[in-house]
N, C-alpha and C positions, 0 to 999 in steps of 0.2 A: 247770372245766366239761366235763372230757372226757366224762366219764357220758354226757352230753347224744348226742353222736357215736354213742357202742356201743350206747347203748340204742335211740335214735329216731333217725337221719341227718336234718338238717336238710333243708327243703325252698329255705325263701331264706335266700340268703349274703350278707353285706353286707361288704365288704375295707376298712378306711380305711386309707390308703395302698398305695392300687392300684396304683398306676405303679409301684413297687419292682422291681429286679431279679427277684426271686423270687416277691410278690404277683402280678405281673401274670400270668406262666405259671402259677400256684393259681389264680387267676381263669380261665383257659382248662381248665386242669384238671376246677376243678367244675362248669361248663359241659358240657365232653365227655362229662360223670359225670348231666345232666340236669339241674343243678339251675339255679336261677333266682339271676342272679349279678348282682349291683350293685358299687359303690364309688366311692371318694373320694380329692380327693389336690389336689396343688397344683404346679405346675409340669411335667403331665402333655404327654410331649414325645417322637419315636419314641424305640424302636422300643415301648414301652410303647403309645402310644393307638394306632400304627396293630395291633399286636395285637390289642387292646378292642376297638376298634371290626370290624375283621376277623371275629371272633366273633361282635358283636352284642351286646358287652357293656356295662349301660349304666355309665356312670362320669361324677362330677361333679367339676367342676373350683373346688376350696374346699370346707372342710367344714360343715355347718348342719346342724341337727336337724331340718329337714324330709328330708331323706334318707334321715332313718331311718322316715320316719313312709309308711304301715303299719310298724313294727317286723317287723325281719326275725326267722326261728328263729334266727340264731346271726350273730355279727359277728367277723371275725377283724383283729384287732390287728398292724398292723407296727410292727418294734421302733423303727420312725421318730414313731411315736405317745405322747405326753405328757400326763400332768394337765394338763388345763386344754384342751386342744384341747375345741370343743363338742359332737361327736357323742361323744367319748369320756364328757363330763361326762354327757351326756342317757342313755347307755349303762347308766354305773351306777347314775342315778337311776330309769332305768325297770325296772332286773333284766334288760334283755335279755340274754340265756346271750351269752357271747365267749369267742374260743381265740385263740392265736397263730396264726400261718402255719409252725410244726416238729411243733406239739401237733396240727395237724388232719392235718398228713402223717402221724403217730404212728400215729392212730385211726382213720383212714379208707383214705389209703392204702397205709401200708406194711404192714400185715397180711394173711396169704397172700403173703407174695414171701420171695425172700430179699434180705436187705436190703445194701447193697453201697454205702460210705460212701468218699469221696475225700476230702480234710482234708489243711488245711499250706498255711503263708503265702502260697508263692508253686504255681502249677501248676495249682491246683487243678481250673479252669472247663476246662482244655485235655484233662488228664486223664480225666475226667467225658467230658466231648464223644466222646474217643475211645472210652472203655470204650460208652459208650450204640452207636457206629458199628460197633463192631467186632459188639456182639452183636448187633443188629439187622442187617448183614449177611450175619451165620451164621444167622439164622435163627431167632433165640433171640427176637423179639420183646418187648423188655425195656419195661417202665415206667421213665424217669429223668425229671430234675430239673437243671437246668444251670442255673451262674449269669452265664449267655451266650446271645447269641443265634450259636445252629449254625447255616451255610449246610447243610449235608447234610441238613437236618429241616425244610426251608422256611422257615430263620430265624426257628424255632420253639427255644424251652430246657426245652420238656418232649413225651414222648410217653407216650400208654398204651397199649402193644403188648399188653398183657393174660397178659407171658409170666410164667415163673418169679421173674424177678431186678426189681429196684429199684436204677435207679442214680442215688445223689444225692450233689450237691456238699454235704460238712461245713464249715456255714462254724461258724468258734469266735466271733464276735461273739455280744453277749447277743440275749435270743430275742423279749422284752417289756417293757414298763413292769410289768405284774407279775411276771414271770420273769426275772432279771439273769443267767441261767445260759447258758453257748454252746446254739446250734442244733442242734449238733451230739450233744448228747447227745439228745435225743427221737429218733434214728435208728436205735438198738440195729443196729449193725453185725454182720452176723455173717463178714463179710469186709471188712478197711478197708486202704486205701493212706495212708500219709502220706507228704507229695512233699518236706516242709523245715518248719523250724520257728523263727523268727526273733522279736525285738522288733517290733510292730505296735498297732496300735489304742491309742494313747496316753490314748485319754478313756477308757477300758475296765480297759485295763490296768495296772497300775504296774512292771511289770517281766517280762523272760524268764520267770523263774522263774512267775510267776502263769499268765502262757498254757501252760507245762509242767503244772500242777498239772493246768487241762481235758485237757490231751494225754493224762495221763494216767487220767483218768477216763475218757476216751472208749476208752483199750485197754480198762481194766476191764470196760467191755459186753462187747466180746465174747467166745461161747461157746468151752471147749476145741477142739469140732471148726471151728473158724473159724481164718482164717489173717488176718498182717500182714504185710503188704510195706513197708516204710520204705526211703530213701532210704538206702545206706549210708556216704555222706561225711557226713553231718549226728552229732556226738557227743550233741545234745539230744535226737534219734530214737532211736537206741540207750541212750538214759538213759532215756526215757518210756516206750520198751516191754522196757523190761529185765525188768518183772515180769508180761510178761503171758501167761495160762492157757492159749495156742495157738499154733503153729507161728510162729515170725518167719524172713519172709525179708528179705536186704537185695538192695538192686537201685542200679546205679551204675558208675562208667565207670571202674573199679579192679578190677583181677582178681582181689582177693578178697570182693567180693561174691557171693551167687547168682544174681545175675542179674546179667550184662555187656554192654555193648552196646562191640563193639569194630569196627574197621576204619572209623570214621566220616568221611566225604567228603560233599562239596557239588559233586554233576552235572548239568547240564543241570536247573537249575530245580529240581533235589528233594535232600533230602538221604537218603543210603544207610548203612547200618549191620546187624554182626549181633548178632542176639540170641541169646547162650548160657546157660542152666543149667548150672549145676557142671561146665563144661567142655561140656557138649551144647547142639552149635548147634540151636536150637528154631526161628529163623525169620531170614530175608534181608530184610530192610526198605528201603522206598525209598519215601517220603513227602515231598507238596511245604510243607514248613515247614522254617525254617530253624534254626540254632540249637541247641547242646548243650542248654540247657534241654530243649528240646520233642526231644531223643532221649533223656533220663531220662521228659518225660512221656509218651515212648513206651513205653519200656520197661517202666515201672511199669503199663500199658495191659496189656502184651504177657505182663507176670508173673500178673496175675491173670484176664483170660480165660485162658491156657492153665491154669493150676490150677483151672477149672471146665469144663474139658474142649473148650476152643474149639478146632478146628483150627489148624495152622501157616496153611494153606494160604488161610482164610479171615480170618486173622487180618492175612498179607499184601495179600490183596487188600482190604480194608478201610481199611488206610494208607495205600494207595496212590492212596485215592481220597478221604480225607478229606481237607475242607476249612478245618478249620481253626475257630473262634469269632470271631466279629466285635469289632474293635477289638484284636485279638493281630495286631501288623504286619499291619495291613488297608489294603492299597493305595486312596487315599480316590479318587488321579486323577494325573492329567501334565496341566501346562499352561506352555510356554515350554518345554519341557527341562526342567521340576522334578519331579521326583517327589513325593508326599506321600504320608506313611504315618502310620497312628494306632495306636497301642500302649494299653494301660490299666495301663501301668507307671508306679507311684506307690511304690513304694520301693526305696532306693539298690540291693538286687540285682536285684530288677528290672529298672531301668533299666539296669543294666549289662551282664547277658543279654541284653537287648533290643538294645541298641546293641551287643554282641558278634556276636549273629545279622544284622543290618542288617550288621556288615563282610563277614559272611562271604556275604549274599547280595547285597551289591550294592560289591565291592572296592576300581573304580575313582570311584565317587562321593565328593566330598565330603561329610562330614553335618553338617546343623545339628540338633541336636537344642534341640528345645522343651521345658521341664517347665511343669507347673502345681503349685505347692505348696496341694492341693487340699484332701488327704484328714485325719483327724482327726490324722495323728501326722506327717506331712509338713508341715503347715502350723508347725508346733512346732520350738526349734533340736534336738531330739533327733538327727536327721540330720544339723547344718550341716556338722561335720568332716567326715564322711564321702562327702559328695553328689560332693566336686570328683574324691576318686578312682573313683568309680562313673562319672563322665562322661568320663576317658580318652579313650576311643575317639571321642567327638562332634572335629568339625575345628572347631566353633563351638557354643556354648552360648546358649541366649534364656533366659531365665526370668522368667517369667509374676509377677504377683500372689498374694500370699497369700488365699486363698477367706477371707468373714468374718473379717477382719482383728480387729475392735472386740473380737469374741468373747477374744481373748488380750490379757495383758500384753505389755509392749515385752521385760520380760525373757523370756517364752514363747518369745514370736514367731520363726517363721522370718526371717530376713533375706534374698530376693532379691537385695540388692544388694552384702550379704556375701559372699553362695557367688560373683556374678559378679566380686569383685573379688580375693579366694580364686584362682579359676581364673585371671586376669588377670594376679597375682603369679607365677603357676607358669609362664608364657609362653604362654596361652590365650586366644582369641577368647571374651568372654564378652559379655551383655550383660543388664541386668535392666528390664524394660516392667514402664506400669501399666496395662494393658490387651491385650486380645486383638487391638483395632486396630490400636493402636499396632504390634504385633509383626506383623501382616502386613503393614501397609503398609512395615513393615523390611523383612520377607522377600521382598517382590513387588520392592523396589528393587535389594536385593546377592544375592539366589539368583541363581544361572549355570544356565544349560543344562547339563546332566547332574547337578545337584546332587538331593542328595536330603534333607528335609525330614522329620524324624519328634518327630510330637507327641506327648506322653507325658503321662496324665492319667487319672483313675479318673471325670473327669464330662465334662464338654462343652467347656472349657476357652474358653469363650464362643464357641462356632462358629469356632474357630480355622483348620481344616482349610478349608471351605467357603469363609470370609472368603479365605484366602489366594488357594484356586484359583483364588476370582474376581477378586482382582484380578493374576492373573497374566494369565488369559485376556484380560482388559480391554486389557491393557500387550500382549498379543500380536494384538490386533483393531488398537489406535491405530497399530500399525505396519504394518499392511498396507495 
């Protein structure tokens, strides 16, 4: 139904599955854009409805075919939408025109810009965040798309600066119930990062090699005079852009990449690094975020604004003052002497940078780390072997319940109480809860004064964070 977009731009938009990562910010989007914007959805919970509602956007809670009624000009489908849902069923029954949420960026917004794609397992939202900060600092006033909410943008995950560039997160997940194809290809790149490239999305995909096969369709977009910057410890990056039609650089913390970030230290709250090309130091960096991860998703930031002519100088003061994406070690609170921090790390390297960044910024703490086996390939034993050496660095392990349990066989299934028994044999503090309750009222009992608490999770992890602080504060009132 793209026709519809080029030819006549819709005037009502109707989003089912509004609250999405992504939908929600499109919902603000075509708003901004004038148009008259509805939607639907179910478990609609922040930062999503205070968004909505912030705008004035209206949005219903469950889906029914009175929703739709006046029928809107056009309906956009999140890939969380299925046969059988009933706005979708009334949708096709009445002809109303519908796009996806990648298909309407396609046609409406990313033409006139240049299109400027982030992509790869891990990185992605942080990287995205920066590039949108850095050039919106210079002055570049960019159009982006974040699959985050940015503190630096009013914990907003989209702007329309109106400038030249479009900077949007590539995510490879499919795009519809009638499009099974990543998102990432409706973005025609003509500049792309990719940050890593790992086993992920286990309902989607069946193997490495499949998410390679998108990786490398998405080089394929773009044009000769387009550049790629990859990650250069990743050998899957270097295999996926090995054939592709425009410049490749690699970027990474080995002096034979083109881009290196070397002398890396953690001072006073931030961490410091330089950025060099092929030996030329290009910029001094000193950024409050922790963690080798987030000095590649610097870098990878720092490689491709400067190859579009950003200043060093703006490109420094722009890290210097970035804040980071919400839920990427987002200090939730302190109460008793605990700290609490919430991560949206949901797979084994993940969690492992995560917890690597957390030693280095907080050294004499103890850590419990939490996981929730939430996400479609976490919940799966695809991970089991692997999780106990990703969690290393944790002084103590909790792990949570498997989300939709019923959904898998026994043989599928993650095991909980494997991975904590796993760590247990190796000489580990483990322990596996059936509930988010149960594990705070754990944590509120044996956390210490100076301990620090990091929940690791891609959803809500059932108000774990919140549950905890308060009954830590509870336990810190009873005693005064």
């Amino acid at each position: 139904m793209t026709s519809l977009l080029r030819i006549q731009p819709p005037r009502r938009v109707h989003l089912l599955g509004i609250a999405g990562s992504a939908m929600a910010p499109l919902a603000g989007m075509l708003k901004d854009r004038g148009f008259d914007v509805s939607g639907s959805d179910t478990g609609v919970y922040p930062p999503a409805s205070t968004l909505l509602d912030s705008l004035g956007i209206r949005w219903s809670e469950g889906f029914r075919e009175e929703n739709l009624k006046p029928p809107p000009d056009l309906a956009v489908i999140g890939n969380s939408i299925s046969r059988g849902n009933p706005e979708l069923e009334y949708i096709l029954d009445q002809k109303i025109p519908y796009s996806s949420m990648p298909q309407l960026l396609e046609d409406y917004f990313i033409p006139g810009h240049s299109s400027i794609v982030v992509a790869g397992t891990h990185g992605k939202t942080t990287t995205t965040a920066m590039l949108a900060w850095i050039f919106h600092s210079a002055g570049r006033r960019p159009d982006f798309l974040a699959g985050g909410v940015l503190p630096n943008f009013g914990d907003r995950s989209y702007g329309l600066g109106g400038g030249n560039e479009f900077i949007i997160e590539g995510d490879e997940y499919d795009t519809a119930f009638f499009d099974k194809g990543p998102k990432f290809l409706h973005y025609h790149p003509e500049e792309l990062v990719l940050t890593s490239l790992e086993y992920d999305h286990a309902d989607i995909y069946s193997d490495l090699d499949s998410i390679a096969l998108q990786f490398r369709r998405l080089v394929n977009l773009v044009p000769r005079r387009g550049r790629i910057f990859i990650w250069g410890g990743s050998p899957e990056l270097r295999d996926v852009a090995g054939k592709a039609f425009c410049p490749v650089e690699t970027f990474g913390l080995s002096a034979d990449c083109d881009w290196f970030a070397g002398d890396i230290s953690w001072n006073d709250e931030a961490t410091e690094f330089r950025a060099a090309r092929r030996g030329r130091e290009v910029a001094r960096i000193r950024m409050p975020l922790a963690g080798h991860h987030n000095v590649l998703n610097g870098l990878a930031a720092i490689a491709l604004a400067h190859s579009r002519g950003v200043e060093s100088a703006a490109i420094e003061r722009a890290l210097a003052t970035f804040q980071g994406v919400r839920r990427r070690m987002e200090i939730k609170g302190e109460a008793r002497g605990v700290l609490v921090v919430e991560d949206f790390a949901h797979h084994p390297t993940a969690i492992r940078v995560t917890l690597d960044a957390a030693r280095s910024r907080w050294p004499a703490r103890k850590i419990w780390a939490a996981i929730e086996p939430r996400s479609n390939t976490m919940r799966r034993k695809i991970f089991q072997d692997v999780l106990p050496q990703a969690l290393s660095l944790a002084t103590s392990v909790i792990v949570g319940p498997v989300n939709r349990p019923q959904l898998l066989t026994d043989d599928d299934r993650f095991s909980p109480e494997g991975l904590a028994d796993s760590l247990r044999r190796a000489g580990r503090d483990a322990r596996a809860f059936g509930s988010a309750d149960e594990i705070a009222e754990h944590l509120a009992a044996n956390a210490r004064a100076g301990d620090l608490v990091l929940v690791m999770s891609n959803g809500s992890f059932g108000g774990l964070c919140a549950k905890l602080l308060e009954k830590l504060a509870a336990i810190q009132e009873a005693r005064r």
